[in-house]
mmCIF file of the N, C-alpha and C atoms, coordinates in Angstrom:
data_MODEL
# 
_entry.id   MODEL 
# 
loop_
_atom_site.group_PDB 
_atom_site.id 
_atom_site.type_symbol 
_atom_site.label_atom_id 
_atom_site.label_alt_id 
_atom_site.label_comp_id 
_atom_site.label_asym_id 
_atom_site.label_entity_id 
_atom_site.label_seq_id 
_atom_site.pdbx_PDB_ins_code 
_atom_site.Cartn_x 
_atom_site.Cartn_y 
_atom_site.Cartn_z 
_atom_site.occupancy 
_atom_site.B_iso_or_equiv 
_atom_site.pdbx_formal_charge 
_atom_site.auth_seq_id 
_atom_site.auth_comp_id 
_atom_site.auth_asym_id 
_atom_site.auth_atom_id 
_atom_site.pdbx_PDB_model_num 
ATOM 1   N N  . UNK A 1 1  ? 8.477   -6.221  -8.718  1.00 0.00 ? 1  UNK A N  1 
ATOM 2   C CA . UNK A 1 1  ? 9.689   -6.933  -9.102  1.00 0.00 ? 1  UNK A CA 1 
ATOM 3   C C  . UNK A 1 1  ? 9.535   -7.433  -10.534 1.00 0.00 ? 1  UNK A C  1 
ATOM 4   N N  . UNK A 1 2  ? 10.508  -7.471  -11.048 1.00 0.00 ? 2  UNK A N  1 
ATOM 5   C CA . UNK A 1 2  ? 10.654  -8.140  -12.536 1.00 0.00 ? 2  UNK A CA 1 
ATOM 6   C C  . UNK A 1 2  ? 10.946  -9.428  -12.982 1.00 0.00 ? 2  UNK A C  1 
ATOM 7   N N  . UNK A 1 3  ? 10.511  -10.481 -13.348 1.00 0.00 ? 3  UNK A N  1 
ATOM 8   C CA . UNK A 1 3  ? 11.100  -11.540 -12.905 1.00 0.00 ? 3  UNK A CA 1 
ATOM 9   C C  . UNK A 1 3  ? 12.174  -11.749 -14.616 1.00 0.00 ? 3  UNK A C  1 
ATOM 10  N N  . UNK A 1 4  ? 12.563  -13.248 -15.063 1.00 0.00 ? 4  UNK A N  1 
ATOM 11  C CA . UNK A 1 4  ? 13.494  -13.481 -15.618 1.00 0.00 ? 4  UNK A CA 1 
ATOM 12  C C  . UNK A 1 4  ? 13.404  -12.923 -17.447 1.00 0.00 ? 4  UNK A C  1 
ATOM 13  N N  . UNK A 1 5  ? 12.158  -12.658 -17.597 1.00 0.00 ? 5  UNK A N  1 
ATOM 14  C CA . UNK A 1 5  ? 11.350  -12.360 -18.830 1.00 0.00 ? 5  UNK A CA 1 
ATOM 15  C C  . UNK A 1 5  ? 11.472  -10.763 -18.916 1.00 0.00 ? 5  UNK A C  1 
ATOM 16  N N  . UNK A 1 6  ? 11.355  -10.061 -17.873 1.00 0.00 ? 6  UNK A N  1 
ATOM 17  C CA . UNK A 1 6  ? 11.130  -8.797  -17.496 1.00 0.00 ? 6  UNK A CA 1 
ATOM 18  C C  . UNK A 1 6  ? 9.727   -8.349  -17.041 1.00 0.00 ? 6  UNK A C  1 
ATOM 19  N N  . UNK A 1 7  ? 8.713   -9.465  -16.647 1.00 0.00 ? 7  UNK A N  1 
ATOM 20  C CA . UNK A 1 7  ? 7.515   -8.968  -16.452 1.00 0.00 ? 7  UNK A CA 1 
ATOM 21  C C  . UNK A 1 7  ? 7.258   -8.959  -14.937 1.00 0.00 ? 7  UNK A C  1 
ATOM 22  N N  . UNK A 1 8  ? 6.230   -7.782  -14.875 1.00 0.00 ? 8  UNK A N  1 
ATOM 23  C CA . UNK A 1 8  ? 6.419   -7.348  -13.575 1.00 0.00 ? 8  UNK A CA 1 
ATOM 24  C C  . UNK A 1 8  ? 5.902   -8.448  -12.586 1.00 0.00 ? 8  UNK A C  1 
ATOM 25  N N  . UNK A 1 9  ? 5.491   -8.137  -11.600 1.00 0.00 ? 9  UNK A N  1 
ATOM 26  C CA . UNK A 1 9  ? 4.530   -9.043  -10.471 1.00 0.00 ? 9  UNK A CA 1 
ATOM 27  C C  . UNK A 1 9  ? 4.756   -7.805  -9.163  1.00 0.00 ? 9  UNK A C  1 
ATOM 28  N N  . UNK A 1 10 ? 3.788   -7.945  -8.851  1.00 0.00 ? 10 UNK A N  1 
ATOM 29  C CA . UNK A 1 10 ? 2.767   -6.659  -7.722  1.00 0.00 ? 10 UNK A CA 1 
ATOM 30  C C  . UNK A 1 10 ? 2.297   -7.611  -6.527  1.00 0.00 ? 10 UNK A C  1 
ATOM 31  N N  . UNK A 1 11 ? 3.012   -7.384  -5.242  1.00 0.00 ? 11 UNK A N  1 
ATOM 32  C CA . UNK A 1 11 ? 2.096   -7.554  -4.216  1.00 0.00 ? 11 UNK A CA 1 
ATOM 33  C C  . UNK A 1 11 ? 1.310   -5.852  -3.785  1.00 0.00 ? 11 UNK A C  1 
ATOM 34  N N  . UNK A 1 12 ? 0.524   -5.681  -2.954  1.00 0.00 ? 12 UNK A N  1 
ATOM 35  C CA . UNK A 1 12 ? -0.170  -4.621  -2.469  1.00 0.00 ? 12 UNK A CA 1 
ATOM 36  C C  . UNK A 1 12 ? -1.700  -4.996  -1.112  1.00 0.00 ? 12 UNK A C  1 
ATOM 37  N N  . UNK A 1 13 ? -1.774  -4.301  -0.832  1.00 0.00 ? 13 UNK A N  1 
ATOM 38  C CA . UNK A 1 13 ? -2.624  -4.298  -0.007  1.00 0.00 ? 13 UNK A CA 1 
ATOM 39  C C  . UNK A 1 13 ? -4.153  -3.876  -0.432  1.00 0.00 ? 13 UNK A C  1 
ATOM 40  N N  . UNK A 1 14 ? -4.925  -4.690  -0.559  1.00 0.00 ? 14 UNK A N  1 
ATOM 41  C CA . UNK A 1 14 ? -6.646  -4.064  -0.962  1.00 0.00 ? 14 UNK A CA 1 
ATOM 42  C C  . UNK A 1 14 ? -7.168  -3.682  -0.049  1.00 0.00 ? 14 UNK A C  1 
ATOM 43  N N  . UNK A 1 15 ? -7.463  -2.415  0.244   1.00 0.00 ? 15 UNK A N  1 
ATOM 44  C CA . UNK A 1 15 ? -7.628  -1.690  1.280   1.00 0.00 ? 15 UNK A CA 1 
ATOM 45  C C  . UNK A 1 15 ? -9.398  -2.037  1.708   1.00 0.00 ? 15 UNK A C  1 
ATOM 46  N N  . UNK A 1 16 ? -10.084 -2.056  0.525   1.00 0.00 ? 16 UNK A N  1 
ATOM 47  C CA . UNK A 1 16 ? -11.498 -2.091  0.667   1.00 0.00 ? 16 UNK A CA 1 
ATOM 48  C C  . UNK A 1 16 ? -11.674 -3.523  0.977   1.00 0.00 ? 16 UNK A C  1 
ATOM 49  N N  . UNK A 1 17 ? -11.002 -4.513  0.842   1.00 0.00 ? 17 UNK A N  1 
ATOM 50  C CA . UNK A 1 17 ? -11.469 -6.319  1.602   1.00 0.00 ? 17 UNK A CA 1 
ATOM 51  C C  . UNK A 1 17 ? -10.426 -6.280  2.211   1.00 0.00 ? 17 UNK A C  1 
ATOM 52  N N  . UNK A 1 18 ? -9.298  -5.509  2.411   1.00 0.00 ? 18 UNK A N  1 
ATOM 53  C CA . UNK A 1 18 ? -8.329  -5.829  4.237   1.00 0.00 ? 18 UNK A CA 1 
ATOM 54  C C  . UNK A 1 18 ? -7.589  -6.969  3.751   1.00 0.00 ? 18 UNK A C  1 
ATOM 55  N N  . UNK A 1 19 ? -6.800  -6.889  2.254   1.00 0.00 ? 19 UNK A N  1 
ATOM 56  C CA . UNK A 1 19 ? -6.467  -8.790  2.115   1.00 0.00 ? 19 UNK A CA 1 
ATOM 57  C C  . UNK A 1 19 ? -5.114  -8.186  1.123   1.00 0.00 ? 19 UNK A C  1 
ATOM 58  N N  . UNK A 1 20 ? -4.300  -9.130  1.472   1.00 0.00 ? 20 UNK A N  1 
ATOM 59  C CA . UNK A 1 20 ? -2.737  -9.279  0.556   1.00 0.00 ? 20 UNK A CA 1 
ATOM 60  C C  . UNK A 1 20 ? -3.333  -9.578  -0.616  1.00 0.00 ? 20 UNK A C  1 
ATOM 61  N N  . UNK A 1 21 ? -3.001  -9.075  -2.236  1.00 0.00 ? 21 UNK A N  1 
ATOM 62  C CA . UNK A 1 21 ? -3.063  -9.743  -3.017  1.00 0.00 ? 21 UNK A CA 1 
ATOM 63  C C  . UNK A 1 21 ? -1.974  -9.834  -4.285  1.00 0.00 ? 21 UNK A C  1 
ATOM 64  N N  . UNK A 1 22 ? -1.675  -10.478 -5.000  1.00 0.00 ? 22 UNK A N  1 
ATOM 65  C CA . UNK A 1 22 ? -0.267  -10.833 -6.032  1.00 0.00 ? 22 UNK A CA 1 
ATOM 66  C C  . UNK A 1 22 ? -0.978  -10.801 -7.391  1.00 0.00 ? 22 UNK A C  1 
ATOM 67  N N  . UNK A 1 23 ? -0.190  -9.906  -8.253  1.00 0.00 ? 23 UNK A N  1 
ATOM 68  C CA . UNK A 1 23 ? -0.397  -10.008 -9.292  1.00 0.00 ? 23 UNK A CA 1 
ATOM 69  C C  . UNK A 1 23 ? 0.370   -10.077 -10.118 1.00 0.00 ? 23 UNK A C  1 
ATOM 70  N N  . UNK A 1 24 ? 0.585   -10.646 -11.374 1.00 0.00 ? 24 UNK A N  1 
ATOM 71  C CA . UNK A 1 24 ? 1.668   -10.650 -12.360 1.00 0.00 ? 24 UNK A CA 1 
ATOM 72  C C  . UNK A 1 24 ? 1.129   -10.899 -13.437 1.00 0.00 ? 24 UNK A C  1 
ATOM 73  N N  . UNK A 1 25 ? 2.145   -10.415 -14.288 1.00 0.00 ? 25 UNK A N  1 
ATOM 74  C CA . UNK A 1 25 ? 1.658   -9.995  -15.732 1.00 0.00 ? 25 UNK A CA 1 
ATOM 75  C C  . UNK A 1 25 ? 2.404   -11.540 -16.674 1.00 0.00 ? 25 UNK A C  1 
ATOM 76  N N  . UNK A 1 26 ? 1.794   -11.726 -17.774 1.00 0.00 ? 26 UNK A N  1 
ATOM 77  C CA . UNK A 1 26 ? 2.100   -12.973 -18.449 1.00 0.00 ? 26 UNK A CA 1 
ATOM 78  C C  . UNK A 1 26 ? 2.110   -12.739 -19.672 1.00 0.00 ? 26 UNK A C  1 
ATOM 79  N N  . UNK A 1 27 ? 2.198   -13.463 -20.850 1.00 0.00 ? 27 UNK A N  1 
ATOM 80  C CA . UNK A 1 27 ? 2.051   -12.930 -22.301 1.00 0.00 ? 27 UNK A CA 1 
ATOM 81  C C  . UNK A 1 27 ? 0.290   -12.919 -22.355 1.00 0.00 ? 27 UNK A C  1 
ATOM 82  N N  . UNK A 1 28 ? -0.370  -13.852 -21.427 1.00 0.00 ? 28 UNK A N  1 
ATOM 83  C CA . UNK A 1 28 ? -1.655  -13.722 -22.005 1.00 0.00 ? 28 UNK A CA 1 
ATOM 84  C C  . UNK A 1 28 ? -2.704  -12.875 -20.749 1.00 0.00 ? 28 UNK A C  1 
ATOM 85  N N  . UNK A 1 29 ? -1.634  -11.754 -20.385 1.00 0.00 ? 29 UNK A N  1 
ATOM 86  C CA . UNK A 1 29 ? -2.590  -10.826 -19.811 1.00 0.00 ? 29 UNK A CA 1 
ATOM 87  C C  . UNK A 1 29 ? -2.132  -10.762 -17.856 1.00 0.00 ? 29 UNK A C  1 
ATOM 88  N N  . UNK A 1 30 ? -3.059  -10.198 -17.346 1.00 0.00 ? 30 UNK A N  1 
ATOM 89  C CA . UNK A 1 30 ? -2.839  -10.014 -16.083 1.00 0.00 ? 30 UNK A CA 1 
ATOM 90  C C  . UNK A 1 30 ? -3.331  -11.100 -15.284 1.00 0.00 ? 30 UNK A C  1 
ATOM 91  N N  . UNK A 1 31 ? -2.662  -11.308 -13.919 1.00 0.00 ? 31 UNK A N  1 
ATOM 92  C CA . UNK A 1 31 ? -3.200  -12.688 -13.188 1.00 0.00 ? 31 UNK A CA 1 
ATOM 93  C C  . UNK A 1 31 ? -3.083  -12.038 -11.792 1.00 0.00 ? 31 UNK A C  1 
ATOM 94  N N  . UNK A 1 32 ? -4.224  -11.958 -10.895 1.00 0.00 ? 32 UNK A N  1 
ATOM 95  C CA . UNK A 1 32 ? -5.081  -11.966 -9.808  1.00 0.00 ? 32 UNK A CA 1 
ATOM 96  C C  . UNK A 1 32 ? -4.761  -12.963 -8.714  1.00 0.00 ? 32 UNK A C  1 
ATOM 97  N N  . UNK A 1 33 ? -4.197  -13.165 -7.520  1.00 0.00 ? 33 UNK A N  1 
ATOM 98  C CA . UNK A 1 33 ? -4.877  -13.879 -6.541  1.00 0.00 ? 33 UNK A CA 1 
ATOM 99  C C  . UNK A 1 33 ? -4.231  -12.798 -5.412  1.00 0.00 ? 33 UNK A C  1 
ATOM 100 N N  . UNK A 1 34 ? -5.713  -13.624 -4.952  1.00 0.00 ? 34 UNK A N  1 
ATOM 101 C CA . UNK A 1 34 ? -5.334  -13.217 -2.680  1.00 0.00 ? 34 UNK A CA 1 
ATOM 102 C C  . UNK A 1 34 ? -4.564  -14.072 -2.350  1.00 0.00 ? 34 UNK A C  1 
ATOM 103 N N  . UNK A 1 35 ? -3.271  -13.540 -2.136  1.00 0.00 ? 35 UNK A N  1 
ATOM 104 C CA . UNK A 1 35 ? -2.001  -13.927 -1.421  1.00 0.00 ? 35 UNK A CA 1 
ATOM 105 C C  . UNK A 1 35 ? -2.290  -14.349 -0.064  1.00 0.00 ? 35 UNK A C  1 
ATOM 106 N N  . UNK A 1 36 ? -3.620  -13.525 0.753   1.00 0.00 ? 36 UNK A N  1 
ATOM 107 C CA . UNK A 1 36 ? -3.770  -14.557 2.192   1.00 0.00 ? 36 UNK A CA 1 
ATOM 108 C C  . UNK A 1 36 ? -5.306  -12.967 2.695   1.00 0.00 ? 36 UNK A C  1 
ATOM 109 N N  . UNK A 1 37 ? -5.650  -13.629 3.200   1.00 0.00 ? 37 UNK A N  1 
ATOM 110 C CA . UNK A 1 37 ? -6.987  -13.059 3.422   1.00 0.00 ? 37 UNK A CA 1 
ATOM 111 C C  . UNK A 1 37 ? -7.516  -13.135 4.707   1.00 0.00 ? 37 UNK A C  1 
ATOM 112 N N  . UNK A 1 38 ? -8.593  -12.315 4.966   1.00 0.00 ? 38 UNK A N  1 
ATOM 113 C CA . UNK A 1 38 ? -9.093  -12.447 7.130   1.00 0.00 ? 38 UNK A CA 1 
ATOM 114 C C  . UNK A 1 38 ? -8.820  -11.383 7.348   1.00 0.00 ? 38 UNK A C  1 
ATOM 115 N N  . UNK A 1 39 ? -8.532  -11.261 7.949   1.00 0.00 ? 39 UNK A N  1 
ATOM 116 C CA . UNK A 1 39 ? -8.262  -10.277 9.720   1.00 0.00 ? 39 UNK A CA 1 
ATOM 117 C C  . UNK A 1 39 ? -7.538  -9.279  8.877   1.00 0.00 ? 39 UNK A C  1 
ATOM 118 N N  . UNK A 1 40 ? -7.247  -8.091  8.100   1.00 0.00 ? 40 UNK A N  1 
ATOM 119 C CA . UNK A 1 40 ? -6.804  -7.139  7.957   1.00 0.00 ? 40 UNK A CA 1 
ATOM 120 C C  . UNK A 1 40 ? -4.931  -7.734  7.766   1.00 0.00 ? 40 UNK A C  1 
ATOM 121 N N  . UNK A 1 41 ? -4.955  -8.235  6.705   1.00 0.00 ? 41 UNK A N  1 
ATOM 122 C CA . UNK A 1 41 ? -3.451  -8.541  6.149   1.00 0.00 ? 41 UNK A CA 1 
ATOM 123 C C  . UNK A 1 41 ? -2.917  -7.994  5.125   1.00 0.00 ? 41 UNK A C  1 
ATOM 124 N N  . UNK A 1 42 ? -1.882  -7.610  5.036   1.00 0.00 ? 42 UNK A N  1 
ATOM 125 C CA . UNK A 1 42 ? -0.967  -7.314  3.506   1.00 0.00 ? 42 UNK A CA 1 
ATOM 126 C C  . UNK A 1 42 ? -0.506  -6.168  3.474   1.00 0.00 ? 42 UNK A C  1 
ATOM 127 N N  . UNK A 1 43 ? -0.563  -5.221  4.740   1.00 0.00 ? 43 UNK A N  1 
ATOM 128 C CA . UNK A 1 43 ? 0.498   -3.884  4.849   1.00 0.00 ? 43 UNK A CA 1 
ATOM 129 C C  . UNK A 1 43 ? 1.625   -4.006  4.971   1.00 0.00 ? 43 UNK A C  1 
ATOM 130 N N  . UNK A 1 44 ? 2.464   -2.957  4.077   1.00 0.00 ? 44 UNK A N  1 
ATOM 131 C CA . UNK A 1 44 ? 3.411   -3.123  4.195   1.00 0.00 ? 44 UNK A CA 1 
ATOM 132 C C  . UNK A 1 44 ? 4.417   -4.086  3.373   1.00 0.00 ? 44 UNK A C  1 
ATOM 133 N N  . UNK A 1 45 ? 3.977   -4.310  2.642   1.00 0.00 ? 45 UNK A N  1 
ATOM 134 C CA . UNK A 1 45 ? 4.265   -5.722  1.917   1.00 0.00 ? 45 UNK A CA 1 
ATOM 135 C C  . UNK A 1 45 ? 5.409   -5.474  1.200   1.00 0.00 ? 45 UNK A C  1 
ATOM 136 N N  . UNK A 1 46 ? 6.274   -6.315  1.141   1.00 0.00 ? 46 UNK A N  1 
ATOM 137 C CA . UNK A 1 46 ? 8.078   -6.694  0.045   1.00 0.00 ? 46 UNK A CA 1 
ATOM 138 C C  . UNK A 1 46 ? 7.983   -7.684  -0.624  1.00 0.00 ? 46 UNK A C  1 
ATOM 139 N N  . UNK A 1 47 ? 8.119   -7.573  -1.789  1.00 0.00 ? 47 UNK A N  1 
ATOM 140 C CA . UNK A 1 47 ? 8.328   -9.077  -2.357  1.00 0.00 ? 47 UNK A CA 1 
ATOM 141 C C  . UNK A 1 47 ? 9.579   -8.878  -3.347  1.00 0.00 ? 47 UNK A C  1 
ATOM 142 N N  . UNK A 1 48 ? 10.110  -10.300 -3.256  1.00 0.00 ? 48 UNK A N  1 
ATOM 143 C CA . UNK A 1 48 ? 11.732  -10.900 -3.831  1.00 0.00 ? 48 UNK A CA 1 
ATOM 144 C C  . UNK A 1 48 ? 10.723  -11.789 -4.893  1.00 0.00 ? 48 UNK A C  1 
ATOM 145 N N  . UNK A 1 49 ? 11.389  -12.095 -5.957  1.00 0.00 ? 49 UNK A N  1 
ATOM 146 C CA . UNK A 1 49 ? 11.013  -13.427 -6.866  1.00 0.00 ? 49 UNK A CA 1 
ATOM 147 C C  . UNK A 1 49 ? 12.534  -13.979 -6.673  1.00 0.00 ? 49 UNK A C  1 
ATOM 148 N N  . UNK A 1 50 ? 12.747  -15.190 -6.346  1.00 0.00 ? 50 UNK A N  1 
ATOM 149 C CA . UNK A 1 50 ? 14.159  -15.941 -6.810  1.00 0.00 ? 50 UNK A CA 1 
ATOM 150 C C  . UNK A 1 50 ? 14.292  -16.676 -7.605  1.00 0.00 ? 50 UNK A C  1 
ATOM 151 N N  . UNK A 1 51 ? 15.564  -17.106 -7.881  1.00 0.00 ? 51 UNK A N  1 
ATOM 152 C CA . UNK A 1 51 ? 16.096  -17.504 -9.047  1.00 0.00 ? 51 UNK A CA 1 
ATOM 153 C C  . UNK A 1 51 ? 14.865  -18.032 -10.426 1.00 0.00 ? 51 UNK A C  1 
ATOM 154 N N  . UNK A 1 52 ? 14.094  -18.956 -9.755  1.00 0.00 ? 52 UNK A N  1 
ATOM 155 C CA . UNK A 1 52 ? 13.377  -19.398 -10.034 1.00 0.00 ? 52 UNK A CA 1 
ATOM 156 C C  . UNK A 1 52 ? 12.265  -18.907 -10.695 1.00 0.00 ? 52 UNK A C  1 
ATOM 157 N N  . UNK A 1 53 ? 12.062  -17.017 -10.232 1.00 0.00 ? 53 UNK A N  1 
ATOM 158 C CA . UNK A 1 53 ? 10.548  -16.553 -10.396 1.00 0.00 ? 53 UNK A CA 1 
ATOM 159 C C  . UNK A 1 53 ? 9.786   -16.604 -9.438  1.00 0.00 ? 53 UNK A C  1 
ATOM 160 N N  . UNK A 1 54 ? 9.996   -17.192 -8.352  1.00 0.00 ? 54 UNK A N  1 
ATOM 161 C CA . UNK A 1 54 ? 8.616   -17.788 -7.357  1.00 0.00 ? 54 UNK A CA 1 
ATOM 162 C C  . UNK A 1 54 ? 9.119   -16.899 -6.672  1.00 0.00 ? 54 UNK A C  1 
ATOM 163 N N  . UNK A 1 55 ? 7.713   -15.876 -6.019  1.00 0.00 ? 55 UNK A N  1 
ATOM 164 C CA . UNK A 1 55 ? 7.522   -15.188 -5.733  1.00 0.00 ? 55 UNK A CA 1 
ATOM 165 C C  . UNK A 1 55 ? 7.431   -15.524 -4.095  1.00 0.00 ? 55 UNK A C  1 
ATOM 166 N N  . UNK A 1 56 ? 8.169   -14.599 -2.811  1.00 0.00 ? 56 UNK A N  1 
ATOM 167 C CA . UNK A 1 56 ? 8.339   -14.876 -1.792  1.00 0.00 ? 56 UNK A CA 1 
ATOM 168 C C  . UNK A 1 56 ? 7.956   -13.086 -0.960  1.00 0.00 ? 56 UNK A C  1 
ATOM 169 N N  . UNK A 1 57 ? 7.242   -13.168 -0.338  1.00 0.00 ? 57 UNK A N  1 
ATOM 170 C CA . UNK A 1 57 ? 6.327   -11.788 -0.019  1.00 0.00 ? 57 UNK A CA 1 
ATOM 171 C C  . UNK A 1 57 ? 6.130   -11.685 1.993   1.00 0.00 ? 57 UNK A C  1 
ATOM 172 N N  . UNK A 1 58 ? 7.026   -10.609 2.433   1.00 0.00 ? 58 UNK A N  1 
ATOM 173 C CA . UNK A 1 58 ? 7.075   -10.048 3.585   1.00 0.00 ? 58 UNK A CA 1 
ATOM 174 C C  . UNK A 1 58 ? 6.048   -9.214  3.941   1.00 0.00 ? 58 UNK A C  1 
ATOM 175 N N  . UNK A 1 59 ? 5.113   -9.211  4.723   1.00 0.00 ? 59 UNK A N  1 
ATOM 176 C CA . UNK A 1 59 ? 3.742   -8.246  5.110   1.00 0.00 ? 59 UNK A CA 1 
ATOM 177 C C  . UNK A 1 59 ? 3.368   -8.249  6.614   1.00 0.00 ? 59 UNK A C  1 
ATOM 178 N N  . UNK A 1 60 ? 2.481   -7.366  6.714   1.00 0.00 ? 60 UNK A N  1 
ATOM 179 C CA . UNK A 1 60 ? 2.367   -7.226  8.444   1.00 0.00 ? 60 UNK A CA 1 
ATOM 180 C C  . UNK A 1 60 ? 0.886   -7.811  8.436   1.00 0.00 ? 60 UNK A C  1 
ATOM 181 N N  . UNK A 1 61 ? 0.469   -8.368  9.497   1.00 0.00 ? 61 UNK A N  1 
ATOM 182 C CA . UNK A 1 61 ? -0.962  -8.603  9.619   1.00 0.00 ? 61 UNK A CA 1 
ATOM 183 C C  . UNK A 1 61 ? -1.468  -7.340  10.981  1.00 0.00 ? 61 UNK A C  1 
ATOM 184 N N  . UNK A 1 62 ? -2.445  -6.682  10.930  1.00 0.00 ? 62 UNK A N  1 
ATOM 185 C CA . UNK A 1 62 ? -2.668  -5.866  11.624  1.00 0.00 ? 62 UNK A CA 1 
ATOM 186 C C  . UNK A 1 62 ? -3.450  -6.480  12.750  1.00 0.00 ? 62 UNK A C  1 
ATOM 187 N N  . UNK A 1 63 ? -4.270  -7.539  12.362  1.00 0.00 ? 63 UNK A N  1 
ATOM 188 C CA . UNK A 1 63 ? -4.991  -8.362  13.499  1.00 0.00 ? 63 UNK A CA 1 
ATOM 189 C C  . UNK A 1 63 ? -3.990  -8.828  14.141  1.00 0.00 ? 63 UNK A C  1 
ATOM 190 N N  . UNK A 1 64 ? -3.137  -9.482  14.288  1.00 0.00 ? 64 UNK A N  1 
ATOM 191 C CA . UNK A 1 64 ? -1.659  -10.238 15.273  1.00 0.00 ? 64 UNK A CA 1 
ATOM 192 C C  . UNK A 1 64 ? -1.268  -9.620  15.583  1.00 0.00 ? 64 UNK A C  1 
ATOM 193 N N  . UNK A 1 65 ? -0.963  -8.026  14.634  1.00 0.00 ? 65 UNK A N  1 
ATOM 194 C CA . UNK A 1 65 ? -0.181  -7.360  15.125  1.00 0.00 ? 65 UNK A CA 1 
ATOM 195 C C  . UNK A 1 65 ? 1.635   -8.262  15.340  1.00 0.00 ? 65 UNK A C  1 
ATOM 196 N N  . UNK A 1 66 ? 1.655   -8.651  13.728  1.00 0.00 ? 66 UNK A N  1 
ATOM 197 C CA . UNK A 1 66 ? 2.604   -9.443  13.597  1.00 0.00 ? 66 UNK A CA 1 
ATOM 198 C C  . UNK A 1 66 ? 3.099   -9.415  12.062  1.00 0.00 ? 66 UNK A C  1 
ATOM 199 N N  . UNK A 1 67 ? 4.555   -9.609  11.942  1.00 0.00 ? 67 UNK A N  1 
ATOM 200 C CA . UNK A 1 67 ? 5.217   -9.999  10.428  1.00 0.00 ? 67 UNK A CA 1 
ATOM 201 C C  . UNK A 1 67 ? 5.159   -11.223 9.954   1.00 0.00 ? 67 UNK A C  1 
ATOM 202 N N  . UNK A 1 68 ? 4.485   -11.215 8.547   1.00 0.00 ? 68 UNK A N  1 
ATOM 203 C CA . UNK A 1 68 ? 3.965   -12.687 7.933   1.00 0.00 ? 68 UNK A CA 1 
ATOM 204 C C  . UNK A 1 68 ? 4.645   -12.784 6.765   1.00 0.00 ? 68 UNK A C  1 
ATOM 205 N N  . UNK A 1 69 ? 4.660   -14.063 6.311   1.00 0.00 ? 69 UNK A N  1 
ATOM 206 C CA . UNK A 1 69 ? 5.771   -14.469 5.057   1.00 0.00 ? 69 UNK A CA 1 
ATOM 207 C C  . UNK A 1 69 ? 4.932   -15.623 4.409   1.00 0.00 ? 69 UNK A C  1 
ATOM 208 N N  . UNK A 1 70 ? 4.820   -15.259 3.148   1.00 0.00 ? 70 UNK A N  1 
ATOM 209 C CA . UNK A 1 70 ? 4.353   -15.919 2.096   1.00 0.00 ? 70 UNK A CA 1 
ATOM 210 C C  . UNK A 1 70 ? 5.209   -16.783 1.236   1.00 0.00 ? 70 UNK A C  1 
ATOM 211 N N  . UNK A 1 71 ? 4.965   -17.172 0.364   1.00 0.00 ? 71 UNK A N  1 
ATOM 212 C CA . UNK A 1 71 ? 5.519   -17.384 -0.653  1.00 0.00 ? 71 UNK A CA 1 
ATOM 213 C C  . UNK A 1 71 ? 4.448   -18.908 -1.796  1.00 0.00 ? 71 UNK A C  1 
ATOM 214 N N  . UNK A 1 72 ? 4.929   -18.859 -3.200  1.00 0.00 ? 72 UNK A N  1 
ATOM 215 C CA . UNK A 1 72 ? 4.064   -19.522 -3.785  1.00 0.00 ? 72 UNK A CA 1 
ATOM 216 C C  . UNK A 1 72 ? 5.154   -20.500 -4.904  1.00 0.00 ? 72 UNK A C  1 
ATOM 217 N N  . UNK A 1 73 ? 4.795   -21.680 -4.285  1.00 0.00 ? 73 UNK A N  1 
ATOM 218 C CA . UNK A 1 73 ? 4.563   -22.968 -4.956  1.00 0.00 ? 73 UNK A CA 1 
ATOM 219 C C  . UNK A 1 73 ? 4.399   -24.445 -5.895  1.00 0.00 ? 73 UNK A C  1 
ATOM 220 N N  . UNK A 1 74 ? 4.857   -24.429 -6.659  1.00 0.00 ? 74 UNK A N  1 
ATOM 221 C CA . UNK A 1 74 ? 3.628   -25.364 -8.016  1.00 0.00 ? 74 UNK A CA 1 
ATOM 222 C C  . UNK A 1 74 ? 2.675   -24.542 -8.270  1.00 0.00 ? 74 UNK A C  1 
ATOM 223 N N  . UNK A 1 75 ? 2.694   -23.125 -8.139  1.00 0.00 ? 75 UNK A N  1 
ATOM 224 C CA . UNK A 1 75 ? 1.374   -22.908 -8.945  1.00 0.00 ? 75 UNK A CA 1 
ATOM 225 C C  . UNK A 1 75 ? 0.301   -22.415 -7.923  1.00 0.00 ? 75 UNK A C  1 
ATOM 226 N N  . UNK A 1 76 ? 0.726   -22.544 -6.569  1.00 0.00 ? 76 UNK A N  1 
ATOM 227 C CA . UNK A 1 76 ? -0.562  -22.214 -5.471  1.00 0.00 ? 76 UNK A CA 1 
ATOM 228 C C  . UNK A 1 76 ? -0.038  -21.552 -4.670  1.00 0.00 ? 76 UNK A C  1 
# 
């Protein structure tokens, strides 16, 4: 997704640690976190940014065997 600037942001699945992770791009480079981690999470994943930019992310957890919903914060 693109947010209000035009810069991207990436959810995806890390296949080799089994974990959701978010990334987005900034003027001072690329930014990294695990969106949620454990038990084999983050297939499948959608993400919306709203109005705002803040990033809100749909994924399956394969351990529950269930649909999980993220989203981020102030910053966390």
């Amino acid at each position: 997704a693109l947010d209000s600037s035009d810069l991207p942001h990436i959810t995806y699945y890390d296949a080799t640690r089994k974990i959701l992770r978010y990334t987005y791009y900034t003027i001072s480079g690329w930014r990294f976190m695990d969106a949620d981690y454990g038990d084999e999470v983050g297939q499948y994943t959608s993400l919306r940014l709203d109005s705002s930019d803040r990033p809100f992310v749909a994924y399956f957890s394969d351990y529950h065997d269930a649909l999980k919903f993220a989203y981020r914060e102030n910053g966390a």
